[in-house]
N, CA, C and O atoms as a printed pandas DataFrame, in Angstrom:
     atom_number atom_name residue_name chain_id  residue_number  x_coord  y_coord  z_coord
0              1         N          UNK        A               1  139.541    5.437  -50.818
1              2        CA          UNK        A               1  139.661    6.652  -51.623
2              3         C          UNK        A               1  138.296    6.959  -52.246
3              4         O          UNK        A               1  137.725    6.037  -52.829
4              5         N          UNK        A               2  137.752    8.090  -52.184
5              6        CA          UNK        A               2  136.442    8.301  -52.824
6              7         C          UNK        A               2  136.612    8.763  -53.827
7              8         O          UNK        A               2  137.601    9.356  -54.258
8              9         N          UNK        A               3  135.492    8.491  -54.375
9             10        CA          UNK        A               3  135.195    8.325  -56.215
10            11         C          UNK        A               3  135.111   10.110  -56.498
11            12         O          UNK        A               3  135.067   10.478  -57.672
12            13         N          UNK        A               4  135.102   10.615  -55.963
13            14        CA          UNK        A               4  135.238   12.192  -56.132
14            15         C          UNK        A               4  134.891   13.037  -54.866
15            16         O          UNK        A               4  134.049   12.950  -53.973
16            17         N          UNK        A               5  136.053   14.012  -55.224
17            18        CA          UNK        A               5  136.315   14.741  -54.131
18            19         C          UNK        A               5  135.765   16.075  -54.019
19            20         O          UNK        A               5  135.257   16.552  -55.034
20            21         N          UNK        A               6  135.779   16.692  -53.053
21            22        CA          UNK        A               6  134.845   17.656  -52.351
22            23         C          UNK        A               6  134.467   18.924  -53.852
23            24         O          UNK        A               6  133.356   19.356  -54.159
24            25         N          UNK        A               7  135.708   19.216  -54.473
25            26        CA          UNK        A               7  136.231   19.768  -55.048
26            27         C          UNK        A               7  136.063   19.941  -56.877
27            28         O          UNK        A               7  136.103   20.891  -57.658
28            29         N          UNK        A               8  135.812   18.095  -57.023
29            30        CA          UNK        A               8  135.078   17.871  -57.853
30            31         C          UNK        A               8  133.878   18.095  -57.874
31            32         O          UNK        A               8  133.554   18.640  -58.929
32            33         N          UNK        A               9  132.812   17.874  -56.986
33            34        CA          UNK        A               9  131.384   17.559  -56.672
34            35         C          UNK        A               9  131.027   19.433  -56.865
35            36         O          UNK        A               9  130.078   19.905  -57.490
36            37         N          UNK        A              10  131.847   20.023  -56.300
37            38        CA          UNK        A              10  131.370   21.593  -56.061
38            39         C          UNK        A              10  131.417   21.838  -57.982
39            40         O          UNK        A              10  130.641   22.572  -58.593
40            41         N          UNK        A              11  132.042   21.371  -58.333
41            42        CA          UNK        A              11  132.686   22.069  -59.929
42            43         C          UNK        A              11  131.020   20.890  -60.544
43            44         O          UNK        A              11  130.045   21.413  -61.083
44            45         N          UNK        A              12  131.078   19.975  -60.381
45            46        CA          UNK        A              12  129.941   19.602  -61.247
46            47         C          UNK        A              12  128.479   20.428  -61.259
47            48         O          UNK        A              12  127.716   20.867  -62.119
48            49         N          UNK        A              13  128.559   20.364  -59.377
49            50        CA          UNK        A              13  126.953   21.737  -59.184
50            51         C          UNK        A              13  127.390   23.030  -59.922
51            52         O          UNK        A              13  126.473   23.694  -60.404
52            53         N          UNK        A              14  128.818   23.540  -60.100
53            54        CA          UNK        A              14  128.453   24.511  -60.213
54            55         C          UNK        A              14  128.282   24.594  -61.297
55            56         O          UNK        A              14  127.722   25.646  -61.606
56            57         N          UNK        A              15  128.649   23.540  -62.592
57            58        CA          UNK        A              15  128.910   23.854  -63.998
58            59         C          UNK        A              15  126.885   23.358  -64.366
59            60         O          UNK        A              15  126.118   23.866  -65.184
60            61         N          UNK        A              16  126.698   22.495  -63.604
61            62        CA          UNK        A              16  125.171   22.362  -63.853
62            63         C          UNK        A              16  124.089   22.270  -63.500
63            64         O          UNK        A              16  123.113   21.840  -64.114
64            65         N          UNK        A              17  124.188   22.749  -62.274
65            66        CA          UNK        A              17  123.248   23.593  -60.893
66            67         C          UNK        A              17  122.932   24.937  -61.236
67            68         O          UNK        A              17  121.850   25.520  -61.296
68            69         N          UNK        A              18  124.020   25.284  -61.433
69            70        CA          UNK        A              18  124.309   26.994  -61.598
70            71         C          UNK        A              18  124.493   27.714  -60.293
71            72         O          UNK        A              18  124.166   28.901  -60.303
72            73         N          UNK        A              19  124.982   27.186  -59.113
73            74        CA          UNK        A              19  125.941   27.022  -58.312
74            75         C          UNK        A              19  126.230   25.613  -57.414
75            76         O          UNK        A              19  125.606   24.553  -57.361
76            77         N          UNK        A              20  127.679   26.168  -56.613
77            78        CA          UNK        A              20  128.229   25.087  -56.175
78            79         C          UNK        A              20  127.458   24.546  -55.243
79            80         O          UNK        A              20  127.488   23.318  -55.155
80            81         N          UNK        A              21  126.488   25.398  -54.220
81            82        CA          UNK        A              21  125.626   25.198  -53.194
82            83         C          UNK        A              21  124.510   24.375  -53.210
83            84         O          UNK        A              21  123.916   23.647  -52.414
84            85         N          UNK        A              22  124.405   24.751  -54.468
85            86        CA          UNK        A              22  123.099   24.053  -55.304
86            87         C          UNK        A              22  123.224   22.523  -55.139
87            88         O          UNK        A              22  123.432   22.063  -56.261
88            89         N          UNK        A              23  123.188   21.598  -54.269
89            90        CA          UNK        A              23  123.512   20.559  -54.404
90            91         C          UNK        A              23  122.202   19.630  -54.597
91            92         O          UNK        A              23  122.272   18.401  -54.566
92            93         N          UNK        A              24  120.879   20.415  -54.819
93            94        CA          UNK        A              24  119.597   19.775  -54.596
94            95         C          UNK        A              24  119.326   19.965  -56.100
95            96         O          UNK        A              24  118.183   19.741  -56.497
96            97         N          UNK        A              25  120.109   20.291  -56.824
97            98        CA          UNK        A              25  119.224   20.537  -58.371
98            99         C          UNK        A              25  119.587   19.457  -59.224
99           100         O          UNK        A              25  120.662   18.870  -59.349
100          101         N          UNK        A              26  118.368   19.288  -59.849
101          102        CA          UNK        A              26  118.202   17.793  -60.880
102          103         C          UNK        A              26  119.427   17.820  -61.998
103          104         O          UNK        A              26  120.119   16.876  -62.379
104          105         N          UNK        A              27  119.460   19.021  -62.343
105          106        CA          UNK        A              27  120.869   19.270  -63.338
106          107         C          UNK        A              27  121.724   17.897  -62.509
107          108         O          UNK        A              27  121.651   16.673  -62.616
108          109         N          UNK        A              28  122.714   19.043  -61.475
109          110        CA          UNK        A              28  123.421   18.812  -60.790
110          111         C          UNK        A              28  123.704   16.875  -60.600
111          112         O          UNK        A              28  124.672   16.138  -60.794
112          113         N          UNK        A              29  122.171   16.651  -60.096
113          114        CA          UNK        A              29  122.340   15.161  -59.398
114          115         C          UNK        A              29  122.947   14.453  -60.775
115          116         O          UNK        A              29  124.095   14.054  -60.973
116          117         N          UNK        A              30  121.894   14.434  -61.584
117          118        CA          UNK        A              30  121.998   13.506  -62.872
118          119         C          UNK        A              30  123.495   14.191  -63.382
119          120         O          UNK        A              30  123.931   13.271  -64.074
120          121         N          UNK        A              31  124.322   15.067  -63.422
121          122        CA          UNK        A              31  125.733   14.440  -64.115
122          123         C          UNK        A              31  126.531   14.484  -63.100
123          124         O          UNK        A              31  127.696   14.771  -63.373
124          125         N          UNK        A              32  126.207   14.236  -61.712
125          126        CA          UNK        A              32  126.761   13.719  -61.098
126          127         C          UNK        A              32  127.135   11.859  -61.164
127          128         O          UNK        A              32  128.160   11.179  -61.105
128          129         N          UNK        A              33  125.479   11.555  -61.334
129          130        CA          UNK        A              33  125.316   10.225  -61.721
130          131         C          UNK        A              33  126.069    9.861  -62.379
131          132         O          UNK        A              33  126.833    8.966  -62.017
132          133         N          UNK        A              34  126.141   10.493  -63.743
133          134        CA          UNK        A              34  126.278    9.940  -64.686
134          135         C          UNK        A              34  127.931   10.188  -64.675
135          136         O          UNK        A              34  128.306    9.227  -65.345
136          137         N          UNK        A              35  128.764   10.700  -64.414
137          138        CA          UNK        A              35  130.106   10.456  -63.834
138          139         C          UNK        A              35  130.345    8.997  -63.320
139          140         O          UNK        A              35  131.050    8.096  -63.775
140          141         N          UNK        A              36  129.446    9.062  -62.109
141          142        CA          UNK        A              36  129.636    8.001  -61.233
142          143         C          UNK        A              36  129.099    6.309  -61.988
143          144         O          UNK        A              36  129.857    5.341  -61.939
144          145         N          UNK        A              37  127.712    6.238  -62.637
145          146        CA          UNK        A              37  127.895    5.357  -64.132
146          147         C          UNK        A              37  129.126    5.316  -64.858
147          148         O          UNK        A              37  129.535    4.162  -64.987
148          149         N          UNK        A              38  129.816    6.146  -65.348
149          150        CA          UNK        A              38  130.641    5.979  -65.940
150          151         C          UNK        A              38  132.207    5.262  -65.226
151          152         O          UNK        A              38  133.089    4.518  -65.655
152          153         N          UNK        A              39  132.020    5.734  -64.363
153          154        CA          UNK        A              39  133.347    5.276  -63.838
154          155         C          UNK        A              39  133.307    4.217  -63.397
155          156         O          UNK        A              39  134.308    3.523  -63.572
156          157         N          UNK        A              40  131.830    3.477  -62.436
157          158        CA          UNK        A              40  131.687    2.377  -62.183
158          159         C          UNK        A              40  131.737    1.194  -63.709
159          160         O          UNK        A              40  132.391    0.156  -63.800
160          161         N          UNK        A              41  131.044    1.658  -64.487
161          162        CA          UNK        A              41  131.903    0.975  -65.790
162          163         C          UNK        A              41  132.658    0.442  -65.994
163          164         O          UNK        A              41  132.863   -0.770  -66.051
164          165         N          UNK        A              42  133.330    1.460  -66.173
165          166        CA          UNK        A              42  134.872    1.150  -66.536
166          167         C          UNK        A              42  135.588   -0.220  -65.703
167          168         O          UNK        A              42  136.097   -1.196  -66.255
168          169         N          UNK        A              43  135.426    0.095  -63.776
169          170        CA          UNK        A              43  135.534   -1.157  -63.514
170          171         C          UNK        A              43  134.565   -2.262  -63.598
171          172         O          UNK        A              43  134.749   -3.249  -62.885
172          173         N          UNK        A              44  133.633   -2.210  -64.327
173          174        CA          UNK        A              44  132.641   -3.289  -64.449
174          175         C          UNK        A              44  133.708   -4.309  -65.742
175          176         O          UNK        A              44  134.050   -5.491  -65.728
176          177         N          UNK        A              45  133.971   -3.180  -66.752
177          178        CA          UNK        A              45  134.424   -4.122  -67.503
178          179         C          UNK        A              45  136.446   -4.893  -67.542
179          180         O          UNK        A              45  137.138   -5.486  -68.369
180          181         N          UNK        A              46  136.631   -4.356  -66.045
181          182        CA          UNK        A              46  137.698   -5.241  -65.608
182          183         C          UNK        A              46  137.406   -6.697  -65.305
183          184         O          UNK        A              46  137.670   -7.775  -65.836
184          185         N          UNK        A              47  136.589   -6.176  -63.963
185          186        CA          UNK        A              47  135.854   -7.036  -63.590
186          187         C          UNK        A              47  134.345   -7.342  -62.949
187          188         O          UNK        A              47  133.484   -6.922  -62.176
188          189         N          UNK        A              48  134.762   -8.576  -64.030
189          190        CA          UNK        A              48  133.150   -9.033  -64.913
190          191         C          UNK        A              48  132.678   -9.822  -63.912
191          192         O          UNK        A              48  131.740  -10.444  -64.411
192          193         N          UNK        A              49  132.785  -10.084  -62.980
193          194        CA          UNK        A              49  131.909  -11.022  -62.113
194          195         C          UNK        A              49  131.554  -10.370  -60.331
195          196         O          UNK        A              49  130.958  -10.813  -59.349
196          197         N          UNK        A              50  132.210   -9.276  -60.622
197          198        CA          UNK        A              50  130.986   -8.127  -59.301
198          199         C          UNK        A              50  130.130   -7.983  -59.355
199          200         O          UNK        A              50  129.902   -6.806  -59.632
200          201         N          UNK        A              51  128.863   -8.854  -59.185
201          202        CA          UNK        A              51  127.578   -8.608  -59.106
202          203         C          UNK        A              51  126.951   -7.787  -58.202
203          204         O          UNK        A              51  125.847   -7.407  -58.590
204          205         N          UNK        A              52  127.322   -7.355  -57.034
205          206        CA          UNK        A              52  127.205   -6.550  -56.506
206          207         C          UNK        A              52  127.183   -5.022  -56.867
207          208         O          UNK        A              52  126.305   -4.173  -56.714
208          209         N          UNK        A              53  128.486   -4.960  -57.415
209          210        CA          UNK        A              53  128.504   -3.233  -57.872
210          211         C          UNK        A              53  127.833   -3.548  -59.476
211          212         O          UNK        A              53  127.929   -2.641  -60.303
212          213         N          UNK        A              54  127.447   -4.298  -59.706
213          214        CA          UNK        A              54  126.464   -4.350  -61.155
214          215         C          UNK        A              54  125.203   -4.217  -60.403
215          216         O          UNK        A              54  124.437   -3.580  -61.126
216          217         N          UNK        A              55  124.750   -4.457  -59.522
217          218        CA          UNK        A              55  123.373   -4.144  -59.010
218          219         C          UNK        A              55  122.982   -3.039  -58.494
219          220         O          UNK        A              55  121.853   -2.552  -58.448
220          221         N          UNK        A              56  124.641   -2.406  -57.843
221          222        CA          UNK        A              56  124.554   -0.588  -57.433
222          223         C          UNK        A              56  124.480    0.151  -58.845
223          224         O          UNK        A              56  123.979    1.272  -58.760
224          225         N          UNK        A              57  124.843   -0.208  -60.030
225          226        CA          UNK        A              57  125.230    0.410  -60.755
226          227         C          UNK        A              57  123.542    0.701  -61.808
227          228         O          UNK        A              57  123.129    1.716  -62.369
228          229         N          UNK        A              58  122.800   -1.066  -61.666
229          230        CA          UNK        A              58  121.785   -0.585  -62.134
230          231         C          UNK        A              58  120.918    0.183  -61.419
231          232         O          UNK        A              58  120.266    0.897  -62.181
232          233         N          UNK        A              59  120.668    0.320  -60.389
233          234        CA          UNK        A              59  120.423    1.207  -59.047
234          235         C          UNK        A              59  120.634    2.594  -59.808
235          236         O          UNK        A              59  119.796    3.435  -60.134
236          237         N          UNK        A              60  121.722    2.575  -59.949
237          238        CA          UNK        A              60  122.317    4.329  -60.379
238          239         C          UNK        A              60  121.343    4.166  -61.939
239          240         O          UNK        A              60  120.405    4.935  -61.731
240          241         N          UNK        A              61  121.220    3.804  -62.765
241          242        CA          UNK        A              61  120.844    4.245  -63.588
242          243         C          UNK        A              61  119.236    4.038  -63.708
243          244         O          UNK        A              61  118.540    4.419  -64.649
244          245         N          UNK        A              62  118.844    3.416  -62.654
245          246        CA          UNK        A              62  117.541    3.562  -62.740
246          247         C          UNK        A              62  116.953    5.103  -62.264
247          248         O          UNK        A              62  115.979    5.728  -62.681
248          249         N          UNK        A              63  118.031    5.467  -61.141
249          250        CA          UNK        A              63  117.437    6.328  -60.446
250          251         C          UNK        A              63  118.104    8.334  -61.488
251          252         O          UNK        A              63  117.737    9.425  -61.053
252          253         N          UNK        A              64  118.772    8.220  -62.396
253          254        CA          UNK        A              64  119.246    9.078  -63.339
254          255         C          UNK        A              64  118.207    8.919  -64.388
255          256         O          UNK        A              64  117.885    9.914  -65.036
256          257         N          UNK        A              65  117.627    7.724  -64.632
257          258        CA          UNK        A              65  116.381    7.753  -65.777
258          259         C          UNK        A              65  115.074    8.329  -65.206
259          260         O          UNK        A              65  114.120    8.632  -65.922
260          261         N          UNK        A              66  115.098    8.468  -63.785
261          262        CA          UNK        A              66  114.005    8.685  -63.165
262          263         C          UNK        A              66  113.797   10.663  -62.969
263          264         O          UNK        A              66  112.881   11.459  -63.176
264          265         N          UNK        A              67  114.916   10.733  -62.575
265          266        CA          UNK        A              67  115.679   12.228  -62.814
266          267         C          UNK        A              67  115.092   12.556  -64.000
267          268         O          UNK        A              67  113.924   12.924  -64.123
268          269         N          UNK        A              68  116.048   12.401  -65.047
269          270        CA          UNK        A              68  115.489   12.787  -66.522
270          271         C          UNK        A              68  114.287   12.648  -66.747
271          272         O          UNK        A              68  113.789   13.745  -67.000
272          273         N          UNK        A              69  113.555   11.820  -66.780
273          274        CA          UNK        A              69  111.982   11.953  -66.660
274          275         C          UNK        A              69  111.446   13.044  -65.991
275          276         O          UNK        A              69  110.870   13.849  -66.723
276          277         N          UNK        A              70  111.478   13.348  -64.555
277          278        CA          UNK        A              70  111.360   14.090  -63.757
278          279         C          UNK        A              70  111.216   15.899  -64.239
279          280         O          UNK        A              70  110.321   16.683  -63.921
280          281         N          UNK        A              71  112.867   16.238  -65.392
281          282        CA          UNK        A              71  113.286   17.130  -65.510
282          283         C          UNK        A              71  112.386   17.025  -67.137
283          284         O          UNK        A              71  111.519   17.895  -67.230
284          285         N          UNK        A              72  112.447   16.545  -67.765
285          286        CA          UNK        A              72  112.047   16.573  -68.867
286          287         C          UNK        A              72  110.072   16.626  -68.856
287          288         O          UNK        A              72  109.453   16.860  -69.894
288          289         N          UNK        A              73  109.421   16.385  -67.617
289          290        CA          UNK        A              73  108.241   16.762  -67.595
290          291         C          UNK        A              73  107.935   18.125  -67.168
291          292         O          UNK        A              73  106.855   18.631  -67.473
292          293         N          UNK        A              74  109.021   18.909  -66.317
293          294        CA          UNK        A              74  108.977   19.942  -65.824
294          295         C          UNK        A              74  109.917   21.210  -66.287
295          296         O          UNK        A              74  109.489   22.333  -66.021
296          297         N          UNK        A              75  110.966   21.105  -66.853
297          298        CA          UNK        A              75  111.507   21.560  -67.722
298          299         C          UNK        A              75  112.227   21.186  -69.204
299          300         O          UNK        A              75  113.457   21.193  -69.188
300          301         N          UNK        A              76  111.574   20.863  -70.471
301          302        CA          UNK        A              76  111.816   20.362  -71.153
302          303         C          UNK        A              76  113.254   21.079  -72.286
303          304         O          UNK        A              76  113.707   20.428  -73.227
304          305         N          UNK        A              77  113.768   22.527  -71.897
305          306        CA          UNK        A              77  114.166   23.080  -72.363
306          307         C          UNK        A              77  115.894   22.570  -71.654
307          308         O          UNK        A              77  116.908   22.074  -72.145
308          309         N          UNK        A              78  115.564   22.930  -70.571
309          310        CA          UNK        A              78  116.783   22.580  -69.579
310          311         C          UNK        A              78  117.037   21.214  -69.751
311          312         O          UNK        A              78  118.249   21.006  -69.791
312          313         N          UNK        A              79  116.016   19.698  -69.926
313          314        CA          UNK        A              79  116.479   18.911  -70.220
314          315         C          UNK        A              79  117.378   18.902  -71.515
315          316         O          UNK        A              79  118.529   18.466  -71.554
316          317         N          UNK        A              80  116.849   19.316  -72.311
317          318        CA          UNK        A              80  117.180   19.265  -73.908
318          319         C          UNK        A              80  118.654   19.371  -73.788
319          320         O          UNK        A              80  119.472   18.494  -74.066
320          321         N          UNK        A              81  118.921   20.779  -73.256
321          322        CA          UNK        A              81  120.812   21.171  -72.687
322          323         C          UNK        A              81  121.355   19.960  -72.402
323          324         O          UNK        A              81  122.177   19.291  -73.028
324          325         N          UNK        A              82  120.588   19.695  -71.009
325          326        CA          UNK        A              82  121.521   18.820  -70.161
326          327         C          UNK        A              82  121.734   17.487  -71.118
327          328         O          UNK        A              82  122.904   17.107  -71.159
328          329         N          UNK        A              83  121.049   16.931  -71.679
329          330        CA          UNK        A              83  121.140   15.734  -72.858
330          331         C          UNK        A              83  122.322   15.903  -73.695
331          332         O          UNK        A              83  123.261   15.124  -73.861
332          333         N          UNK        A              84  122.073   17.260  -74.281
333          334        CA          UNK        A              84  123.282   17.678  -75.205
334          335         C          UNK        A              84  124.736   17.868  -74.345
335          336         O          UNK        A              84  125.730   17.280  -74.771
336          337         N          UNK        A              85  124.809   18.500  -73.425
337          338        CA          UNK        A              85  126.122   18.199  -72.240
338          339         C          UNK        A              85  126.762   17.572  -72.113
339          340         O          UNK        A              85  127.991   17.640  -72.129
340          341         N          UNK        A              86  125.822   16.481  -71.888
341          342        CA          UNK        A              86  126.349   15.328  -70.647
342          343         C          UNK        A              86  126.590   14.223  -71.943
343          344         O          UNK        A              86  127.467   13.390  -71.713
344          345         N          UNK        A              87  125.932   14.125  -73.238
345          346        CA          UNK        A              87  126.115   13.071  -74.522
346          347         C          UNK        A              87  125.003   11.920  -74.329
347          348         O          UNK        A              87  124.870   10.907  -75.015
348          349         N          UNK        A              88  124.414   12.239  -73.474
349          350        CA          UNK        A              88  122.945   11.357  -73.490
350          351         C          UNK        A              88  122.109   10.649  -74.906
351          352         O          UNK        A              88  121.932   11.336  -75.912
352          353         N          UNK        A              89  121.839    9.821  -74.859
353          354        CA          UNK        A              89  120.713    9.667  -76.033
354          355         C          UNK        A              89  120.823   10.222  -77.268
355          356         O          UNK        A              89  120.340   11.294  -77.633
356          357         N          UNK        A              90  121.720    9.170  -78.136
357          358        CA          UNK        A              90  123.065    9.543  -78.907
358          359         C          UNK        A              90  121.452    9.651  -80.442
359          360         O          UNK        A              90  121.724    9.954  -81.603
């Protein structure tokens, strides 16, 4: 079963892409990520001894910090949003 469906993925580009097509925009990727962080979570803290999906997971958040960097050197305004959005960097 996949972690989100076609249906979902279109509704995340479109709510922060600024469309559904948009599947290349930094918005977009990073709360995509950060869905997918989150949910991998959740089973992280079932279970505690998958080291494996703890190593995809730091994977994912290395590569969402890299994003944000990315967006925040080139648009610092649009980052600012997306921070406030998504509950980033409390």
């Amino acid at each position: 079963m996949p972690y989100l469906t076609k249906e979902k993925k279109a509704k995340f580009f479109a709510d922060f892409g600024g469309n559904a097509a948009n599947t290349g925009s930094i918005e977009g990727q990073i709360a995509l990520l950060t869905e997918r962080i989150s949910q991998i979570s959740k089973h992280l803290q079932a279970n505690k001894k998958d080291f494996s999906t703890h190593r995809g997971l730091m994977q994912m958040v290395g590569k969402r910090k890299r994003l944000l960097t990315y967006l925040s050197k080139h648009n610092l305004q649009g980052y600012r949003q997306l921070i406030e959005k998504l509950g980033l960097r409390k």
